[in-house]
N, C-alpha and C positions, 0 to 999 in steps of 0.2 A: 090732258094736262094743258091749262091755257097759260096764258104770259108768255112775255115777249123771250122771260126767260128761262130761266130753269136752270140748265147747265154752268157751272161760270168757275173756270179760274184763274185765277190772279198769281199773277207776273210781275213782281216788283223789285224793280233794280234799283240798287240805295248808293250813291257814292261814299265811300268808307275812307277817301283818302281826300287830304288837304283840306280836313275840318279848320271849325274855326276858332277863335284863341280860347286858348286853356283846354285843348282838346289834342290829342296827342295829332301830329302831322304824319304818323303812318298806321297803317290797319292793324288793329287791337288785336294781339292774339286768343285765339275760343280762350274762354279761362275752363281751369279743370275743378269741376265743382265740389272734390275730395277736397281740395283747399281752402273748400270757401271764397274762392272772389268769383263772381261774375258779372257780368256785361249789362248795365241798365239803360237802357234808351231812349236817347231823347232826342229833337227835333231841333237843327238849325233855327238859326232867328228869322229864315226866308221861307220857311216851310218847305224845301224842298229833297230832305236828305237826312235820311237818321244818324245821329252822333252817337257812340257806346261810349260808357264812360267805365271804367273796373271800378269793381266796390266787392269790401271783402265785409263779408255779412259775417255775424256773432251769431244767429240765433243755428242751430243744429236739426229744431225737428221742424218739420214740414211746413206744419200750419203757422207757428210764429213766422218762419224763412218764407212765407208768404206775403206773411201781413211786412215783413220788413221789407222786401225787396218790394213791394208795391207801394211802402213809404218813400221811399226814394226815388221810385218813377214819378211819381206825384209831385216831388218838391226836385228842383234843378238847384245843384251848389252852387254857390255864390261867385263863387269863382271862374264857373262855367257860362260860357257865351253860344246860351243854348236855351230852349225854352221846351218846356212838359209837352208830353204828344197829346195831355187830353187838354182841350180848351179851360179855364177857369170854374163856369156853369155848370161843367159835368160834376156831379158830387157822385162818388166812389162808395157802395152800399156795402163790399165785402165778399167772401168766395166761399165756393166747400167745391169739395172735391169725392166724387165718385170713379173707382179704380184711376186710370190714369187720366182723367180729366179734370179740366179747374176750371170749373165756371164761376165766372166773374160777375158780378151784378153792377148797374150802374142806375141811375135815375134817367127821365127821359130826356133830359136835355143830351145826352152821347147821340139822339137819332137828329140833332140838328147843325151837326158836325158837317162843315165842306165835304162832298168826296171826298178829295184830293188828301186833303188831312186826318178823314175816318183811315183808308185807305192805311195810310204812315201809321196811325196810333193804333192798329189794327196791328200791323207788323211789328210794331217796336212793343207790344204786350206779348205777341207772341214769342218774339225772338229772348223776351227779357224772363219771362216765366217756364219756356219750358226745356232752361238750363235744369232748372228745379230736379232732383233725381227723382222719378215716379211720376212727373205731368210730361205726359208725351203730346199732350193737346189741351188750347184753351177754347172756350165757350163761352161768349159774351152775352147776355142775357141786358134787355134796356126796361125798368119801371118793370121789372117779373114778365115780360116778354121776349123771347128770343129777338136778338137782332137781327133783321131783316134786309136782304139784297133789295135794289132798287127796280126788281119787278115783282116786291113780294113774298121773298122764298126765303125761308130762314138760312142763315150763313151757315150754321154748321158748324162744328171740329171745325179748329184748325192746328195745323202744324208748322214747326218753323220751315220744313221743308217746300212748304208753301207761298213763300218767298224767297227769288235768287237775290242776295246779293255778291254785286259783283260793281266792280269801278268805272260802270257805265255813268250815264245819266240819269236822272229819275225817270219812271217812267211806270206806272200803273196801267196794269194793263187786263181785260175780263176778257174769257171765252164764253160769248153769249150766242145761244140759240133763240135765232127769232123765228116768229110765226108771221109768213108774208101771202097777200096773196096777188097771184098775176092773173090775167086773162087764158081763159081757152081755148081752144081749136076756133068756138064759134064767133068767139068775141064779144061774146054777151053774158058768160057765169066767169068765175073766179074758182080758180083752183089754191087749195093751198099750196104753200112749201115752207120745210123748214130747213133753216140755212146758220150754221154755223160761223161766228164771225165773230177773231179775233181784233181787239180795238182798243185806243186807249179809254181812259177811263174819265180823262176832262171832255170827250165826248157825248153829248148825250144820249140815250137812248133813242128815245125818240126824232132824232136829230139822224140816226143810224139808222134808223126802220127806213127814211125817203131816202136816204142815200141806197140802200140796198133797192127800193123801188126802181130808183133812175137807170143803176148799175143795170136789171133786168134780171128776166130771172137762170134759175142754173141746173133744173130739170125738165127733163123732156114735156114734149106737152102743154107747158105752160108757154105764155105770148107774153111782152111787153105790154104796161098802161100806161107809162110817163114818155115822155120823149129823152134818150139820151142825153139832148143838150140841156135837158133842162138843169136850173140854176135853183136853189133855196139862198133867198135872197137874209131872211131871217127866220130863224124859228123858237118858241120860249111855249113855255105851259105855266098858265094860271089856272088856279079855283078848277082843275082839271080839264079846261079847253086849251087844245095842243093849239097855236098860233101859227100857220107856216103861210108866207111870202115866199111865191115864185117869182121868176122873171115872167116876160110874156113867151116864151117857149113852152111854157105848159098849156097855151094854148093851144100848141101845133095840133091841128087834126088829122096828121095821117097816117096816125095808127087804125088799121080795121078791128076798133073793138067800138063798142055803142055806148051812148055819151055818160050811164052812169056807172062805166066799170072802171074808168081811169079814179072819179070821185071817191067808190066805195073798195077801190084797192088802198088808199090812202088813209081811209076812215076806217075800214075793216083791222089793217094791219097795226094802225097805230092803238085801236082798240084793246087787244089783247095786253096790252099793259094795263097794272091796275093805276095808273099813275092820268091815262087818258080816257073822261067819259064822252065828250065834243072836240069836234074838227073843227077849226075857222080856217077855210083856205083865202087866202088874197094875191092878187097879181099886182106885182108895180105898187105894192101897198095898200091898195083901195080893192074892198070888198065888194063893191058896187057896178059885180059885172057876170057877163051871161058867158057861162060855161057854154059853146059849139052853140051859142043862140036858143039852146032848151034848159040850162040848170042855172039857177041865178046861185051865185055864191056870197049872197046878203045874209046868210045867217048859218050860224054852227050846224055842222053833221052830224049822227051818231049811226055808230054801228049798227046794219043791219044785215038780217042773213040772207035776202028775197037773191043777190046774186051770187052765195056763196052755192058751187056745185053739190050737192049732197045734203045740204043743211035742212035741220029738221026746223 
């Protein structure tokens, strides 16, 4: 299994109390869905925090009490100082439901969604649809595609229990399993590791993989390839080439590994995402310089397996 991910779940604390006007000032009680009202959710005007609003729906069977209560997620009452979790450009394709799932469809504008805000409208469909009696779990489905985690991997079921909310702060949060690799005994191949690492989620991935590099590694056997002190001065990814500015600390040479296993720990690791095909490394901002005097870093890297230990 490659990607950086794989595993992941998500941790998301919503604050419930001291919404904002026209939104009740204390936390809504569950509604009991014998009665017909329940809890529709929608998004702060700051994006930071799901607002539930009670609505006592009319329709009785299933699939109508679907299309309703998804009418109302979609449109925020006038009165409510609060805005829709899905963006405008998302257009809403409609559902069906197999045993206790409800897969949702949407057009491909949903996969151009902030994290931060997928994340929320993520929670507040689930939280708001599986009041529903008989959907224990929604499935988001983008353009008749599953929707997909940001290394790749379809999201899956989800369930409300899938999000804590509690009267924290916001705070999104993935349990990702990365594929890293460090130096070995000789200091010349690369050993893999895989290392679980809980994060928030305005982090990037990529951004995580050198931080876990610097960090070093956390089983036996494996060596360090970055220096401790080293700094990522900036990092961003374009057209698939990962951008990263060190300081001049990644210059330090005195780690005992040889001069292209620090490089292709960085290119290696950050490869395994499908998100990265090229490394551009830069010190001090400027590319136009020689790695320990033998590697010039004037042009993008790609993964290769000539130091990974065992690779075919």
């Amino acid at each position: 299994m490659s990607g950086a991910g794989i595993k992941k779940i998500l941790f998301l604390s919503v604050i419930l109390s001291g919404l904002l006007a026209g939104c009740s000032q204390k936390e809504m009680p569950r509604p009991t869905p014998e009665e017909g009202k329940y809890l529709i959710y929608y998004l702060n005007t700051a994006t930071t925090k799901l607002v539930p609003r009670e609505y006592e729906a009319e329709a009785t069977d299933k699939e109508a009490l679907v299309d309703e209560l998804m009418e109302q997620f979609l449109h925020v009452p006038k009165e409510l100082d609060c805005q829709a979790a899905l963006i405008d450009k998302v257009a809403y394709q409609g559902s069906r439901q197999e045993e206790q799932v409800l897969y949702l469809y949407f057009d491909v504008n949903y996969t151009g969604m902030k994290p931060e805000r997928e994340i929320l409208c993520r929670a507040a469909l689930t939280r708001t649809l599986t009041q529903i009696p008989g959907v224990d779990y929604i499935n988001i489905y983008c353009g008749d595609q599953p929707l997909m985690d940001r290394q790749g991997n379809p999201v899956g079921m989800l369930a409300s229990t899938d999000f804590i909310m509690n009267t924290s702060n916001v705070n999104a949060y993935e349990k990702t399993e990365l594929t890293l690799y460090f130096a070995d005994e000789t200091g010349n191949k690369l050993l893999e590791e895989k290392r679980e690492v809980v994060h928030n989620i305005n982090t990037s991935l990529e951004q995580l993989v050198v931080e876990q590099l610097i960090a070093g590694p956390g089983q036996e056997g494996r060596h360090p390839t970055l220096p401790s002190d080293c700094k990522i001065l900036s990092l961003s990814v374009t057209d698939n080439v990962c951008y990263i500015n060190f300081d001049s600390a990644f210059l330090n040479t005195s780690l005992p590994v040889s001069e292209y296993v620090p490089i292709y720990s960085i290119v290696d690791s950050l490869s395994e995402m499908t998100t990265v095909t090229k490394v551009q490394i830069m010190v001090n901002g400027s590319q136009n310089v020689m790695f320990r005097d033998v590697i010039s870093l004037n042009t993008p890297f790609e993964k290769s397996q000539d130091y990974i230990e065992g690779a075919q």
